[in-house]
C-alpha positions as CSV (number, residue, x, y, z in Angstrom):
1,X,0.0,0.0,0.0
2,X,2.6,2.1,0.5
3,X,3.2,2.3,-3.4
4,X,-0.1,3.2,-3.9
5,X,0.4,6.4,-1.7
6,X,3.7,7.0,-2.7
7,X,2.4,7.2,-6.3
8,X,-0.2,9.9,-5.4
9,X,2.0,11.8,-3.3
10,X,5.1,12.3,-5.3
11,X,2.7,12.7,-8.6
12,X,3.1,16.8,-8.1
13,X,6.7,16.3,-8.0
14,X,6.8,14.4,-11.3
15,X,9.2,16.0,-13.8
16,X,6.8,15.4,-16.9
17,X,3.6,16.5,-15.4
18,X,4.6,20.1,-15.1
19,X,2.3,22.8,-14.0
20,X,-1.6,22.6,-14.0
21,X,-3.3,24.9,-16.7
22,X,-5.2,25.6,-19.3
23,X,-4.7,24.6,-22.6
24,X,-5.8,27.8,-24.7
25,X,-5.7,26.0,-28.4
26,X,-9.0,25.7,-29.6
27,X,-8.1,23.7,-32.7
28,X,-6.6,20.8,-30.1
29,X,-8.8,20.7,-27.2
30,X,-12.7,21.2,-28.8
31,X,-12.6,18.3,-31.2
32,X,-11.6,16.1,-28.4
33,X,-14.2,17.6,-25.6
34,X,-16.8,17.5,-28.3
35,X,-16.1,14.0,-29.4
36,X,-16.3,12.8,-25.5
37,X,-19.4,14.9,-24.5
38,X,-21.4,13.2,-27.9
39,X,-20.1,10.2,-27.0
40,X,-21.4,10.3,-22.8
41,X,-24.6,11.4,-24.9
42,X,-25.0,9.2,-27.3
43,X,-24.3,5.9,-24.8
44,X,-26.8,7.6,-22.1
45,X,-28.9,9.9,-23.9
46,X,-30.0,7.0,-26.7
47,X,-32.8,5.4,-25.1
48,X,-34.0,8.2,-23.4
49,X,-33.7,10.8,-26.9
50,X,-35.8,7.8,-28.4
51,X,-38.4,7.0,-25.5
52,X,-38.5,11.1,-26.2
53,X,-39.1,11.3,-29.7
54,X,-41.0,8.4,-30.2
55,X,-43.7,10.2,-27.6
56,X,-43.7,13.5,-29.6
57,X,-43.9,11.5,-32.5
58,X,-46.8,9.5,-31.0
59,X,-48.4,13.1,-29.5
60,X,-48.2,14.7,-33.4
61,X,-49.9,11.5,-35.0
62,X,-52.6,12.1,-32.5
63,X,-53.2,15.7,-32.9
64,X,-53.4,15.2,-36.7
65,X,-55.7,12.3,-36.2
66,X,-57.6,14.4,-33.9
67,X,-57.1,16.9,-36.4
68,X,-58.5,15.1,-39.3
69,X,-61.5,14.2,-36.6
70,X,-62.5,17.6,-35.7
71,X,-61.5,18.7,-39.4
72,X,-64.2,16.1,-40.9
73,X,-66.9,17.0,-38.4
74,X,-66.1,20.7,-38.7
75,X,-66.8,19.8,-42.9
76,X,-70.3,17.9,-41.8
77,X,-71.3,20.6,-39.5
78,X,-70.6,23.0,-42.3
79,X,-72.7,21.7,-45.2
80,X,-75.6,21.1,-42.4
81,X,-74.9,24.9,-42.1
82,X,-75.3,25.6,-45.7
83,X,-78.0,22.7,-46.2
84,X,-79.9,25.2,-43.6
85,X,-78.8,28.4,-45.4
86,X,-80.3,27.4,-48.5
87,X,-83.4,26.3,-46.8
88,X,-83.7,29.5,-44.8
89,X,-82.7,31.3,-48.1
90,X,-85.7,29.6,-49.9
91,X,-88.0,30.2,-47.6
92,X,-87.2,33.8,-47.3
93,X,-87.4,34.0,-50.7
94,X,-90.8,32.6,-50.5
95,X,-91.9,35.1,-47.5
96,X,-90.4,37.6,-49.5
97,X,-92.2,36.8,-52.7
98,X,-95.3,36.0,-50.9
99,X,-95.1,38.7,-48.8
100,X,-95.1,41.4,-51.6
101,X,-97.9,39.5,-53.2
102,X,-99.6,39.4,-49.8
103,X,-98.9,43.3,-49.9
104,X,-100.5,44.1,-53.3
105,X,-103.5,42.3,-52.4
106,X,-104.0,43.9,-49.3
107,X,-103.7,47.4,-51.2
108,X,-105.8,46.5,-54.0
109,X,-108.2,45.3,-51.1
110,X,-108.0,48.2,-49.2
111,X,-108.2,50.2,-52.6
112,X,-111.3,48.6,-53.2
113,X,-112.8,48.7,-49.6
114,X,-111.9,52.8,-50.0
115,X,-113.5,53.2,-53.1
116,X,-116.6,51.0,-52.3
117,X,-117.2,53.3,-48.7
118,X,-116.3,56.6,-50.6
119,X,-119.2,55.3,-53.1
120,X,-121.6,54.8,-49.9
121,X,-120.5,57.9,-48.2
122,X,-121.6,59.8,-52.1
123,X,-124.8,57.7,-51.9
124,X,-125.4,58.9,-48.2
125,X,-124.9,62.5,-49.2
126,X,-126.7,62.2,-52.1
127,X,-129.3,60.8,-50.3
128,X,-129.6,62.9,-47.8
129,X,-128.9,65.8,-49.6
130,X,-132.5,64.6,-51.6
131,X,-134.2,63.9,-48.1
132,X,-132.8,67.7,-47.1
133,X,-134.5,69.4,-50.2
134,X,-137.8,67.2,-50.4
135,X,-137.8,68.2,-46.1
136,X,-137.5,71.9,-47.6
137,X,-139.8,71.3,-50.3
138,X,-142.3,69.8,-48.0
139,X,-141.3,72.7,-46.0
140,X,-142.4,75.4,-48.3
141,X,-145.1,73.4,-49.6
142,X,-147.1,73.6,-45.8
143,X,-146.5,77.4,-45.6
144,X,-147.5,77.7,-48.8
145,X,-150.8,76.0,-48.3
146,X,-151.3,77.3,-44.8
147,X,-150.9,80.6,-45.7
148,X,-153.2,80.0,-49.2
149,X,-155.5,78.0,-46.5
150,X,-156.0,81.3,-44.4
151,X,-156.2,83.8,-47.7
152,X,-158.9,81.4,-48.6
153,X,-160.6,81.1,-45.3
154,X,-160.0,84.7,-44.9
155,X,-161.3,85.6,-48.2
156,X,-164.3,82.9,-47.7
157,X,-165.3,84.5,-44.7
158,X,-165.4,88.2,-46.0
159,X,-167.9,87.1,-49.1
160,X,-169.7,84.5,-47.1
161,X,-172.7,84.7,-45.4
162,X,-175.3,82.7,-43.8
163,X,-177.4,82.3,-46.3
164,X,-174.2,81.3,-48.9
165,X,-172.7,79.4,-46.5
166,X,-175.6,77.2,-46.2
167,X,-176.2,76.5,-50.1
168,X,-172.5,75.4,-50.0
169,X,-173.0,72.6,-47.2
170,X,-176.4,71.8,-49.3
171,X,-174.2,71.3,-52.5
172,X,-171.7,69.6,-50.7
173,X,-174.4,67.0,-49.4
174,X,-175.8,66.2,-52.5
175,X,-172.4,65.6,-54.0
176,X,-171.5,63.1,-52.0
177,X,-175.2,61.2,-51.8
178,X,-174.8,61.3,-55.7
179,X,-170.9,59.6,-55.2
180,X,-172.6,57.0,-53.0
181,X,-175.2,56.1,-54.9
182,X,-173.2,55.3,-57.7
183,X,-170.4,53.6,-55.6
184,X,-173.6,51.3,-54.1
């Protein structure tokens, strides 16, 4: 054992190890620490770099399989939105059309209904526009005869006396027994 610590102990005062440093050429020293560090790397890192990429590659198959999923319902879900669209646009269409013919046969009813109770309303102010004058007529008429009534009565009573007066109720008499005998 005593080699083993003599070796160790005397290895600072080896001639050929020299001082401790760095060794500043690039060209010299990165090849090698590159070439060991891939090496470490590629002995431990393998299996776990593989377990590593096999899961992402794994976790992109799904998305895009998940992908394609939600892509082909997204495509069904979008021609059951245009199968409605058209339908909804049809049917509009139809309101629409409907509608406006709706429209022009409510105005052309309501042309008629205006015209037909503007005729009435004429036929009522005609009408009472005749009931007005004949009322006026009728009017005139009874004034007219009332006041002939008492320039006759008036007139009568001025020329008529007793005497008069009693050959006219006689005449009068005899008229109508004459108009009932030949009525009999």
């Amino acid at each position: 054992m005593k080699n083993v610590t003599d070796s160790f102990v005397s290895l600072g005062h080896w001639p050929s190890a020299g001082s401790f440093g760095f060794n500043t050429d690039i060209f010299a020293t990165n090849p090698i620490n590159l070439s060991v560090v891939l090496g470490v790397l590629i002995f431990f890192g393998k299996g776990v770099l593989s377990d590593l990429l096999d899961n992402r590659k794994q976790r992109i198959l799904n998305t895009i399989r998940n992908s394609e999923e939600l892509r082909g319902g997204a495509i069904e879900q979008l021609e059951k939105a245009r199968s409605r669209l058209r339908k909804v646009e049809t049917e509009a269409e139809q309101f629409r059309v409907n509608g406006y013919s709706e429209i022009e046969q409510e105005k052309l009813n309501l042309i008629n209904s205006t015209y037909k109770t503007l005729e009435q309303l004429e036929n009522y102010k005609n009408e009472t526009i005749q009931f007005e004058q004949q009322r006026a007529i009728n009017q005139v008429r009874q004034r007219v005869f009332q006041q002939a009534l008492r320039g006759a009565l008036g007139t009568l009573n001025s020329c008529l006396n007793n005497e008069l007066h009693l050959r006219t109720i006689s005449a009068n008499i005899g008229m109508l027994g004459t108009m009932k005998e030949l009525t009999d």
